[in-house]
Phi, psi and omega in degrees: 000124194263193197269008178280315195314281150345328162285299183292324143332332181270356196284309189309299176291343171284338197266303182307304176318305186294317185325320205285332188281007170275324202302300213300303167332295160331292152335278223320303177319338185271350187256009167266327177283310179314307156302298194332273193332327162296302166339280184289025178244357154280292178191181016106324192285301215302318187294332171288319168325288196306338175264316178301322202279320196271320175274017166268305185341301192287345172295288199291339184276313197293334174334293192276334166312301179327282154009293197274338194303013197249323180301306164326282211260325165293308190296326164298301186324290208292322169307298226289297221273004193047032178206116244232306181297355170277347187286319191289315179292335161294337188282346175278334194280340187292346204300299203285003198256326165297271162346284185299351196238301169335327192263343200266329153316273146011284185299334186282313173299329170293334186273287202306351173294343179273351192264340184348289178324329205265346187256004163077027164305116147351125169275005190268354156283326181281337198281346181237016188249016178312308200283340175291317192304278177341304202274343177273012173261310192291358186258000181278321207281288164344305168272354174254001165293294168314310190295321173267307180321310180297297159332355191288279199290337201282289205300333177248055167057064181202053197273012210233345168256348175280316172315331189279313214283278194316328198264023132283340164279321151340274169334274155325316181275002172275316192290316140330339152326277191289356183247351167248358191256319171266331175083101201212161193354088163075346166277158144018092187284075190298312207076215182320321182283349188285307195293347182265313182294327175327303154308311173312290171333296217268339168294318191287311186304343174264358138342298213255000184281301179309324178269353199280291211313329173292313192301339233220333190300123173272357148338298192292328213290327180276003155218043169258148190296165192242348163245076167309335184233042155261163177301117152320132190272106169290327186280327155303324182289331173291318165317280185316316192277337175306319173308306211268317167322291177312305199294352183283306188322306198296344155275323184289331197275306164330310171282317194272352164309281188292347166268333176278355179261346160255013164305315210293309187274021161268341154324291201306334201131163185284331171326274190297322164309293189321307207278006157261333186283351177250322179294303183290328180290002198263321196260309179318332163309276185303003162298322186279003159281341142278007206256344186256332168308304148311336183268345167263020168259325189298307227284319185292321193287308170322319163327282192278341073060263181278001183256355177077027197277331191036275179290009176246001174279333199265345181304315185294340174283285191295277197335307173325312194263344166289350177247006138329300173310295165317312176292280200322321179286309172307318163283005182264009219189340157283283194315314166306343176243340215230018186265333134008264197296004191264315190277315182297351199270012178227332190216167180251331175306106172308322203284338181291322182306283182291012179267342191262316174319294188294325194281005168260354132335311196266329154263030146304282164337311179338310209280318168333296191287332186277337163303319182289288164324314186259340135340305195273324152245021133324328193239015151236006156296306183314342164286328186078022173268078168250317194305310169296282144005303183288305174300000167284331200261354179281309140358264141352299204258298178277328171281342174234304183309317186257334161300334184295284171347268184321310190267330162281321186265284188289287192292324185275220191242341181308330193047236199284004172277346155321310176268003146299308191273014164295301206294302186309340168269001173278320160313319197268351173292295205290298228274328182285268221293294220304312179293336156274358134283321147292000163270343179280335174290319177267020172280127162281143208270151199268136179287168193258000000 
């Protein structure tokens, strides 16, 4: 087989695998476009709360995310390698590993909730987002319950049931929605607190959904666990955290990269917040399409990993990331001409409106490097190569993005389109190195 045949053979199974976990990114995403939209049909404050609540919120979730990326990629090693009861032990440690960091989050969100006040926030903002924060700390232990079963399953080639269990969730959290945020058979008009209890509801229930339907798989069954309350294995758990540490920094230096930036542009007014909160929820959408496209190129390289593949790592990359790229460009190019109209489906205020046109321009560009950027390190998680990645995205994120961000937006005169395009040159930092570091790692080597 010469060598384009071999590139192009990997495109199809990286396309199958990654569809359902793109519908399932997606979903996820949808309960966040959903709120936003409810949210912004009470009014410009809420929505802005709903933008503040959600990135502290969200800081402490990518935490855990990082955490669980072990699940992912040891339980594919364990697929690649046919032994299947190892798969069921990452999957019990991830479980518990979830549990124990979920609750411990939680408490750590709750004490900051009292702290509020410290982050220079409008006060008409400060004043309705305690109780939304709150039921969305009580919603992590759940939803990070949910993140490894679901990685479970994504990982031992059964990615079509966690997609049914979210776009059921989907749902259940719009009717929820409509029923604490506006007050519909017989509840309440809570408003932002109505969309957290909502939220809280639909997480736990697909929680529980997700594990009975895996449990029940018969697919599944020789490598679901069989002791669940037996004593943790340190040295798996130590495995599992050489991983899940690093790989959390490089999220967490990402994430808390895009909350400063909307600390920064909450500086600005309550305005320029709503119209970052209709940009970032805009891009987050299109974000889960390279972003479930990458998590089924990490699994496969993890595969082929534990399958002795080698020479199958670098086709499964560049096919991944070109077609990354593609996806990114097609939504860079919706925003750019369609951001008007994009704006009007969250809010009615022309100023929010035009102010969220131009910053969906600038993540037109945007979408490229993020697309580019999570690609590349999926697919040096899939190596298990995270310490050097972290420090590229620390880099990246606190060294370039928010001082650029801060000296163009705040000190300069752009304000918050500035501070987008601070975040698009960090991103675009991250996307050259990640990639040239896994192609220097996977270059092949001459036999002696």
């Amino acid at each position: 087989m010469n060598r384009s045949s071999r590139y192009l053979c990997e495109i199809r199974p990286t396309l199958i695998l990654a569809l359902p976990i793109i519908v399932g990114q997606v979903s996820q995403t949808l309960m966040n476009v959903t709120d936003s939209m409810m949210i912004g049909h009470v009014g410009t404050v809420p929505l802005a709360a709903a933008s503040f609540g959600g990135t502290l919120f969200g800081l402490f979730y990518v935490i855990g995310i990082g955490l669980l990326v072990p699940v992912s990629i040891f339980v594919s090693r364990a697929r690649g390698a046919a032994q299947p009861q190892e798969a069921a032990e990452y999957l019990r440690h991830g479980v518990a590993m979830a549990v124990g960091f979920g609750v411990l989050e939680t408490l750590v969100l709750a004490a900051l909730s009292t702290q509020l006040h410290r982050f220079g926030q409008p006060p008409e903002v400060l004043a309705i987002v305690t109780p939304f924060l709150l039921l969305n700390a009580a919603s992590i232990t759940p939803v990070l319950v949910y993140l490894a079963l679901r990685q479970f399953a994504e990982a031992m080639g059964r990615p079509w049931l966690p997609m049914y269990v979210m776009l059921g969730g989907v749902g259940l959290n719009v009717l929820l929605n409509w029923v604490f945020v506006f007050g519909h058979l017989g509840a309440p008009a809570l408003g932002l607190t109505g969309s957290g209890i909502a939220t809280l509801l639909a997480r736990t229930i697909g929680a529980a959904v997700i594990f009975a339907w895996i449990r029940l798989d018969p697919r599944l069954r020789a490598a679901w666990p069989t002791q669940w309350f037996a004593p943790l294995a340190r040295a798996r758990v130590r495995e599992m955290m050489h991983v899940g540490l690093p790989a959390s920094g490089m999220l967490f230096f990402e994430v808390t990269a895009f909350a400063a930036a909307a600390i920064m542009v909450g500086w600005l007014g309550a305005v320029p917040l709503a119209a970052h909160q209709i940009t970032l929820t805009c891009a987050s959408f299109s974000f889960m399409f390279p972003l479930g496209l990458s998590m089924a190129a990490g699994i496969r390289i993890s595969h082929a990993v534990g399958a002795h593949e080698l020479h199958r790592l670098r086709p499964i990359a560049v096919t991944a990331v070109g077609i990354s790229l593609a996806m990114a460009a097609a939504f860079g190019l919706a925003y750019g001409f369609g951001g008007r109209l994009i704006s009007t489906w969250f809010v009615k205020d022309p100023v929010v409106i035009a102010l969220a046109t131009q910053l969906l321009i600038v993540a037109a560009l945007f979408q490229l490097f993020d697309g580019w950027q999570v690609t590349g390190a999926a697919l040096l998680r899939g190596i298990t190569d995270v310490k050097v990645p972290a420090v590229i995205t620390f880099a990246a994120y606190w060294l370039i993005s928010l001082p650029l961000g801060y000296l163009l937006g705040v000190r300069g005169s752009l304000g918050a389109l500035g501070i987008w395009i601070g975040i698009a040159g960090g991103l675009a930092c991250a996307a050259v190195l990640l990639s040239a570091r896994f192609a220097r790692l996977t270059r092949p080597r001459p036999e002696a």
